[in-house]
N, C-alpha and C positions, 0 to 999 in steps of 0.2 A: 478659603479666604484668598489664598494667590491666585483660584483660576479664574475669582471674580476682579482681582485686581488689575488684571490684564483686559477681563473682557472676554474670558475664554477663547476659543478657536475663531478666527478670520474665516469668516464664512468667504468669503472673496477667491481662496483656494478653486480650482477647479478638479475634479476627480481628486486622484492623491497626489503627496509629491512636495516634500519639502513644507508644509503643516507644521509638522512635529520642531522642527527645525524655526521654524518662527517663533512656534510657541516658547520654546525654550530662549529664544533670545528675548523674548518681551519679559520673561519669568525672572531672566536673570539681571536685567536693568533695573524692572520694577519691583522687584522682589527680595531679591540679592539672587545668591549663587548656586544651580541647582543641584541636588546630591545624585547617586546612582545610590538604591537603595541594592545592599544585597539580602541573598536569601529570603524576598519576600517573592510573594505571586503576581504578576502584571496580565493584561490584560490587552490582547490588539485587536481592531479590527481589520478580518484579512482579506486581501484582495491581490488579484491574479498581477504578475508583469508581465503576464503573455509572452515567458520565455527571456525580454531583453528586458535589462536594467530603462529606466523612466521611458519605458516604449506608452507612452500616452500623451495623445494629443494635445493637451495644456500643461505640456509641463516647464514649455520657456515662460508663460505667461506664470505661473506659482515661481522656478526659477528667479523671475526677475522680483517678484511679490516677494518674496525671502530676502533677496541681498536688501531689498530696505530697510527689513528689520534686523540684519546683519548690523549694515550702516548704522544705527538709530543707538547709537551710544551713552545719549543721556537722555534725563526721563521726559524731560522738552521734547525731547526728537521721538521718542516713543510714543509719546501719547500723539504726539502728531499724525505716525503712522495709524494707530491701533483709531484715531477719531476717525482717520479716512474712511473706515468701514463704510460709514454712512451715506459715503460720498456718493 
């Protein structure tokens, strides 16, 4: 129910990079406040940095994608962000 609430993940992302980081800001707007669960098992999908931390080509374009939903502090401004999907 929360990962529909948001809309799931921002296809908009390019490669990786700051995603997870959105999602949890929309989660926790529209959702309320997210927990760390412990002692259970999770799940990543892995991929290389080729050595240097956001060594990938889009990642000022996800960077700048993220500080909006940083920014987007009430669920007005939220869902503003998360409609832009479409855009």
């Amino acid at each position: 129910a929360a990962f529909d609430a948001v809309n799931g993940y921002d296809q908009r992302f390019k490669g990786w990079g700051f995603e997870d980081d959105s999602f949890r800001y929309s989660l926790n707007v529209l959702w309320g406040p997210h927990l760390r669960v412990q002692d259970e098992n999770i799940y990543h999908l892995w991929h290389s940095r080729d050595g240097v931390d956001f060594d990938q080509p889009d990642i000022n374009w996800n960077r700048a994608l993220c500080e909006r939903y940083r920014k987007a502090r009430t669920s007005t401004a939220m869902r503003r962000v998360i409609d832009g999907r479409s855009a």
